[in-house]
DRENDREN-723956 format. One line per 2 residues: number of its first residue (from 1); their letters; for each residue x, y, z of N, C-alpha, C, CB. Coordinates in nm, 3 decimals. Atoms other than C-alpha are relative to their C-alpha. Glycine has a CB too. Example, Ala and Ser with C-alpha at 12.3 -4.5 7.8 and 13.67 -1.06 7.14 Angstrom:
// residues 2
1	AS	0.089:-0.119:0.000:1.230:-0.450:0.780:0.090:0.120:0.000:-0.099:0.003:0.125 | -0.082:-0.119:-0.006:1.367:-0.106:0.714:-0.077:0.109:0.073:0.041:0.046:-0.142
***
This chain:
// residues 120
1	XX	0.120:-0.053:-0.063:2.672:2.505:5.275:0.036:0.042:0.142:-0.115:-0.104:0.000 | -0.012:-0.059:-0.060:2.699:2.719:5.565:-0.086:0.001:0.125:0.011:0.072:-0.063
3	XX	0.129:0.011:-0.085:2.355:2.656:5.747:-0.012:-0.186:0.069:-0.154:0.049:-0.127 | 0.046:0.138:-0.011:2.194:2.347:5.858:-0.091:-0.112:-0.087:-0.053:0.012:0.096
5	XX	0.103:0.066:0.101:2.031:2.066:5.642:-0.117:-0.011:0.076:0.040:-0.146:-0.059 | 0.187:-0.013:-0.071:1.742:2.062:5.940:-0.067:0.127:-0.019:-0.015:-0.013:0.183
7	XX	0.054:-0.070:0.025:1.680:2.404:5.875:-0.033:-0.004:-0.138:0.044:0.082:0.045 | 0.039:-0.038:0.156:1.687:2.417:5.490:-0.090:-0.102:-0.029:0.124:0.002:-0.116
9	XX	0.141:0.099:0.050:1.438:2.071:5.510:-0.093:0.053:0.111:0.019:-0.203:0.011 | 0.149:-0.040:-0.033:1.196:2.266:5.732:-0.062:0.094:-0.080:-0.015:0.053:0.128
11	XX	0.048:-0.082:0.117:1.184:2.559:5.540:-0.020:-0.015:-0.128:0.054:0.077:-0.010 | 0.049:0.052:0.079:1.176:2.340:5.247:-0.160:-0.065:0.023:0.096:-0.075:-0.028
13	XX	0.119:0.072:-0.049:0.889:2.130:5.418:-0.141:0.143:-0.049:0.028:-0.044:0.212 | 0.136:-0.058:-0.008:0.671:2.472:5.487:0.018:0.073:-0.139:-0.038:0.103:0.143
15	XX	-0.021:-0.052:0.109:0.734:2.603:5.117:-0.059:-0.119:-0.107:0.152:0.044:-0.007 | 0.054:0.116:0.021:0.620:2.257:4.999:-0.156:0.000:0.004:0.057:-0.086:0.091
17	XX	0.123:0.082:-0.032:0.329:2.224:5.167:-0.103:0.182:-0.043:-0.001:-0.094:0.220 | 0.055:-0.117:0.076:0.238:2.630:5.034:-0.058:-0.049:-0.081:0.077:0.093:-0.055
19	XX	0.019:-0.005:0.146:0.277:2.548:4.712:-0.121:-0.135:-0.013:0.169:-0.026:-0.093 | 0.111:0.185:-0.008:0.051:2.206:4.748:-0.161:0.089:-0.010:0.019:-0.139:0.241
21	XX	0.148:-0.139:0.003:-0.213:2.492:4.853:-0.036:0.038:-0.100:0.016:0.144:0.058 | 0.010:-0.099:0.126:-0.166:2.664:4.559:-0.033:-0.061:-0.098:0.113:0.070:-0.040
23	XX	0.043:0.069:0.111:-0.179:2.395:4.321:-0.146:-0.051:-0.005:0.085:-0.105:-0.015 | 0.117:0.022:-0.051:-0.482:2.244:4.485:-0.115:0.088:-0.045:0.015:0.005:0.128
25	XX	0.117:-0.142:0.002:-0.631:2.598:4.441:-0.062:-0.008:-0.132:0.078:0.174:0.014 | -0.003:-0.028:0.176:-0.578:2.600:4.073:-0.092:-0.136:-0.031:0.196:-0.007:-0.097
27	XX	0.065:0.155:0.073:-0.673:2.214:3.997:-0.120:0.011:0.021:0.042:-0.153:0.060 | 0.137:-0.038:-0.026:-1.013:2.319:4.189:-0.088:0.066:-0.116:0.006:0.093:0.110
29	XX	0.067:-0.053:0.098:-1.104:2.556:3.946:0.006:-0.023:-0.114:0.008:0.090:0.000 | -0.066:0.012:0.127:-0.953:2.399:3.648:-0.141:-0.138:-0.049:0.213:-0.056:0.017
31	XX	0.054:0.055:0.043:-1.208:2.202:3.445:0.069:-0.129:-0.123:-0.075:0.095:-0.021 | -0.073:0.110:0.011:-0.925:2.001:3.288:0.158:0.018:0.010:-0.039:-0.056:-0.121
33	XX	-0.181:-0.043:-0.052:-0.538:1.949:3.277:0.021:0.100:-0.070:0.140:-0.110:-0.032 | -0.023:-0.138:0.073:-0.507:2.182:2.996:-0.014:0.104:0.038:-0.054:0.021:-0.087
35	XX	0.036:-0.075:-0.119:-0.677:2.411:3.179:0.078:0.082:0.102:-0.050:-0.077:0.063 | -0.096:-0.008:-0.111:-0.473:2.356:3.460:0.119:0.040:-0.013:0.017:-0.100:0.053
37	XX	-0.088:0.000:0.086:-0.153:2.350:3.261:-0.013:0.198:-0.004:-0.043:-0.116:-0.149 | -0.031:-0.147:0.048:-0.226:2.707:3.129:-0.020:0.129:0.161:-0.147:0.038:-0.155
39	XX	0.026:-0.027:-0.121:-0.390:2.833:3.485:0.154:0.011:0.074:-0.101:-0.111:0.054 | -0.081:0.013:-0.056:-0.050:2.738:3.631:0.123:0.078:-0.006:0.004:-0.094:-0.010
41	XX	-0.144:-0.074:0.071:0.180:2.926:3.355:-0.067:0.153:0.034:0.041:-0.040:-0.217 | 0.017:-0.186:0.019:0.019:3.233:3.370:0.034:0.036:0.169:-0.214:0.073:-0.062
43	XX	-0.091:-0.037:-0.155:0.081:3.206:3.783:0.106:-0.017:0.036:-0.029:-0.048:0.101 | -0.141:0.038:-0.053:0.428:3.080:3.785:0.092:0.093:-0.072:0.044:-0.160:-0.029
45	XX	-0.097:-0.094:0.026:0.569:3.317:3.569:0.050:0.112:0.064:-0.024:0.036:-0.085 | -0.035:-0.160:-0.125:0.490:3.645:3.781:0.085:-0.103:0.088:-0.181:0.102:0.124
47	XX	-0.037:0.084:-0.159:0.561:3.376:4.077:0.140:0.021:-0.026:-0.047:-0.193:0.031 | -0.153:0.028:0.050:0.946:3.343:3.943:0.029:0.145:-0.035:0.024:-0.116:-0.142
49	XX	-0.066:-0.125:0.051:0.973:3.690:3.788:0.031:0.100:0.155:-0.123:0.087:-0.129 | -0.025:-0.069:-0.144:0.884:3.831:4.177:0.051:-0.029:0.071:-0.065:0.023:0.068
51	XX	-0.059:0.054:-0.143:1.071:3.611:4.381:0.076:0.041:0.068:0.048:-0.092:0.007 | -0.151:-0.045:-0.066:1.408:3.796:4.436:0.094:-0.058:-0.058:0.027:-0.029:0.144
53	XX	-0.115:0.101:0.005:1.593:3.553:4.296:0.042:0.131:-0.140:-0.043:-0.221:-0.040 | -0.047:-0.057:0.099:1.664:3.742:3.947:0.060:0.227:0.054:-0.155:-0.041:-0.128
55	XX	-0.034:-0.148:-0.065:1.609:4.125:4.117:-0.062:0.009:0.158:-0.081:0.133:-0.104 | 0.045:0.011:-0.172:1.571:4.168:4.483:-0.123:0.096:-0.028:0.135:0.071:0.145
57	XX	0.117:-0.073:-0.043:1.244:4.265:4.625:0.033:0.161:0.017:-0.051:-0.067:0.140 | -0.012:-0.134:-0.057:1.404:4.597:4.792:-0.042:0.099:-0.154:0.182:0.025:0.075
59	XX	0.019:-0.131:0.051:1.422:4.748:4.470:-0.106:-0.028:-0.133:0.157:0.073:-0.041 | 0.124:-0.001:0.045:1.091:4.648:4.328:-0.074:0.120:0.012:-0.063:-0.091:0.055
61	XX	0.131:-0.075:-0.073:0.817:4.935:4.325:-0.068:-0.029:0.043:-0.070:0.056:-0.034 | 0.014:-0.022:-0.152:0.637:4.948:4.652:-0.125:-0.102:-0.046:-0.025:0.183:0.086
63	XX	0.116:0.072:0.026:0.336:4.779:4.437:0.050:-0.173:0.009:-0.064:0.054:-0.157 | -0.075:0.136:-0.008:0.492:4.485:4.334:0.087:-0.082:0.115:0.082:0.014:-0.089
65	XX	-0.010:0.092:-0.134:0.669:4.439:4.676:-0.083:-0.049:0.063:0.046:0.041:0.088 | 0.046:0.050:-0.100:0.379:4.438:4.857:-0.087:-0.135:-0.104:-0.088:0.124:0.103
67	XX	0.050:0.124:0.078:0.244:4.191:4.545:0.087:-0.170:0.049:0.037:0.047:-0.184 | -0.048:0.127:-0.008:0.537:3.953:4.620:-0.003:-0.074:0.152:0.138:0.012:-0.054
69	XX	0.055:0.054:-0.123:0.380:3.916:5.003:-0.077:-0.133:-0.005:-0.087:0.098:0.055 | 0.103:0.149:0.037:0.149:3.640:4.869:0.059:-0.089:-0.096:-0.153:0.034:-0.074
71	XX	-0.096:0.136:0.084:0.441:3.430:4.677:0.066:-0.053:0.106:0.128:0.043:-0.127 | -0.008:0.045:-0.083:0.545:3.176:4.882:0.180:-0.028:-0.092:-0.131:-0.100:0.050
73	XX	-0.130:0.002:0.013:0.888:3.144:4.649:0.115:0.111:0.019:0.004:-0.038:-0.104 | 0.001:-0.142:-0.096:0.948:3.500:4.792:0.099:-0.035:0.119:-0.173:0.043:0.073
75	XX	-0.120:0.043:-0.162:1.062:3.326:5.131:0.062:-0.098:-0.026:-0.064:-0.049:0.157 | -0.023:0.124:0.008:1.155:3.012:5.026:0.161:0.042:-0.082:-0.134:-0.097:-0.081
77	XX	-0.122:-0.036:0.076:1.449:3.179:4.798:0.097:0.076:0.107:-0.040:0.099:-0.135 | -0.006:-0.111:-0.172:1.499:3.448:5.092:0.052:-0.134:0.086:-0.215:0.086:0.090
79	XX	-0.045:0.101:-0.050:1.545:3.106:5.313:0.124:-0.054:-0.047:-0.085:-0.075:-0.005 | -0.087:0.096:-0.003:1.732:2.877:5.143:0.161:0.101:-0.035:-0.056:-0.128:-0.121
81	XX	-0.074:-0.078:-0.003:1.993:3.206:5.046:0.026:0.012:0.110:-0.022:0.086:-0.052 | -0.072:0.005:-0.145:2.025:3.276:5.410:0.069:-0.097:0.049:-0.077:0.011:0.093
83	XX	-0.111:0.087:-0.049:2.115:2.934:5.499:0.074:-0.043:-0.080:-0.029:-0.100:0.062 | -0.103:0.004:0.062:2.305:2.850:5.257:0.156:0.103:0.014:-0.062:0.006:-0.109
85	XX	-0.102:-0.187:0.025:2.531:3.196:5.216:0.058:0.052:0.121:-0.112:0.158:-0.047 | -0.006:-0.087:-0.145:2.501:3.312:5.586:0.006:-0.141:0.099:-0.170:0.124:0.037
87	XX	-0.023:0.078:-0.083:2.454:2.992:5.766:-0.092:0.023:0.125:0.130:0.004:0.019 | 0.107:-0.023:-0.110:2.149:3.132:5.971:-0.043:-0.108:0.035:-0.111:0.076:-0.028
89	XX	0.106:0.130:-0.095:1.917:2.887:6.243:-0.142:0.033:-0.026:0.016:0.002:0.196 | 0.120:-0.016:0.002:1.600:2.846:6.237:-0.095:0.091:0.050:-0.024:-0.076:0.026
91	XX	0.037:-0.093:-0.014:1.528:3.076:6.442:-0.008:0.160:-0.121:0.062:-0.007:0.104 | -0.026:-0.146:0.114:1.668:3.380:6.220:-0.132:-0.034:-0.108:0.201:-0.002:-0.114
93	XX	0.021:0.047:0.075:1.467:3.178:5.971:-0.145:0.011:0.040:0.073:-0.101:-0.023 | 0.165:0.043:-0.023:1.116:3.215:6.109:-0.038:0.119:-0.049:-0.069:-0.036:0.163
95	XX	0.066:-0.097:0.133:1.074:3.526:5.908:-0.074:-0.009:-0.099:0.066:0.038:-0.068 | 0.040:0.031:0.134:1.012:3.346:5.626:-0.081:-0.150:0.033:0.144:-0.008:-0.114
97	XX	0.058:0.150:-0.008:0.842:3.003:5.776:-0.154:0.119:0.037:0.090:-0.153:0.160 | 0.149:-0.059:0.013:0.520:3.237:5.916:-0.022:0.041:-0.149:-0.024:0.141:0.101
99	XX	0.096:-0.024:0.100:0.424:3.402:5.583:-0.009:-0.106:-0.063:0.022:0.102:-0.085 | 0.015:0.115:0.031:0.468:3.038:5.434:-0.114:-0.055:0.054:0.100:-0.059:0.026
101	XX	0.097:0.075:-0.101:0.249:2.898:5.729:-0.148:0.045:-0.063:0.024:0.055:0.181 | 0.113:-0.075:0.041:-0.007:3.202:5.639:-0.071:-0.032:-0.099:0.025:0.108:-0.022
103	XX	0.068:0.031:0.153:-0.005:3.125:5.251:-0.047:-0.182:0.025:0.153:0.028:-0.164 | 0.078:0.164:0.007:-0.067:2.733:5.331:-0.163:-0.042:0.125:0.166:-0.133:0.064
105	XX	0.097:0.038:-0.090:-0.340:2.755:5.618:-0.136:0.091:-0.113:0.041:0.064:0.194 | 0.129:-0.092:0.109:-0.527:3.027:5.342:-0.050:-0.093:-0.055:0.042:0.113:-0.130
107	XX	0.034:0.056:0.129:-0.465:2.799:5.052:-0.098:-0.122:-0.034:0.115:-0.034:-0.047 | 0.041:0.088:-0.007:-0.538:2.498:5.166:-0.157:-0.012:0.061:0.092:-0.052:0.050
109	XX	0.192:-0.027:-0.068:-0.887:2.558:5.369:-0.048:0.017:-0.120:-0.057:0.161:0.114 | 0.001:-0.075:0.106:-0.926:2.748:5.021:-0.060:-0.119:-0.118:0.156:0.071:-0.022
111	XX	0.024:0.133:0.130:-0.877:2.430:4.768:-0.122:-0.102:0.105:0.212:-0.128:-0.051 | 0.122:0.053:-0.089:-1.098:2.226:5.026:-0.148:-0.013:-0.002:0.003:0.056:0.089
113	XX	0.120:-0.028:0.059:-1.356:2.424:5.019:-0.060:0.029:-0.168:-0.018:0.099:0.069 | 0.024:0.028:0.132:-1.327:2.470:4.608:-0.040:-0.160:-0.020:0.128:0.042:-0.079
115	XX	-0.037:0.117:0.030:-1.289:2.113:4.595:-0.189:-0.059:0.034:0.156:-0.060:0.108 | 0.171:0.032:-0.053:-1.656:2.069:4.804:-0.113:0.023:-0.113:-0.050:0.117:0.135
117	XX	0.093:-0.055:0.041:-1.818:2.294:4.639:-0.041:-0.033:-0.177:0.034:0.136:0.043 | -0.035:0.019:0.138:-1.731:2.164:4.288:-0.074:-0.135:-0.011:0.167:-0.001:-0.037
119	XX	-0.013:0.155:-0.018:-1.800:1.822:4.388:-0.180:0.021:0.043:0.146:-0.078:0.149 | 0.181:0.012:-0.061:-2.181:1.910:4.522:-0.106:0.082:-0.126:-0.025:0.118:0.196
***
């Protein structure tokens, strides 16, 4: 590894605490695990098919790039490739910690308020 393990456990941390959003989001609306379960596959597949990891974003059409703006495994792959590979700092690395930050301050307010409103 090439980078730092403090960078690759922050940018793990804010990729973490996304996805926590996201699940949250789903379990909100999910009326049971099954539910949830299927809710989850039908989002994790795009989630994985857009990430970069299999075909880079660049040469996505322009739709689907700007689709893979709201996947949080998008940066998180993007991240841990940089430090790993390149050995970038955290700094270089804050590219990909804001849209993370973005998708977890959405998500989470988001499941919260599902969570209220479900519950009243």
């Amino acid at each position: 590894m090439a980078g730092s393990l403090f960078t690759l456990y922050t940018g793990l941390v804010f990729f973490t605490v996304a996805s926590v959003g996201i699940g949250l989001s789903i379990s909100a609306v999910s009326a049971n695990m099954q539910q949830a379960m299927l809710y989850t596959f039908v989002l994790l597949m795009p989630m994985m098919l857009l990430s970069g990891l299999t075909t880079p974003v660049r040469n996505m059409p322009e739709l689907l790039q700007m689709a893979t703006l709201a996947n949080p495994l998008r940066f998180a792959i993007d991240l841990v490739q940089r430090v790993y590979l390149e050995g970038v700092g955290l700094s270089t690395v804050a590219a990909n910690l804001i849209p993370l930050s973005v998708i977890a301050v959405v998500t989470l307010p988001l499941a919260a308020w599902l969570f209220r409103n479900r519950l009243a």
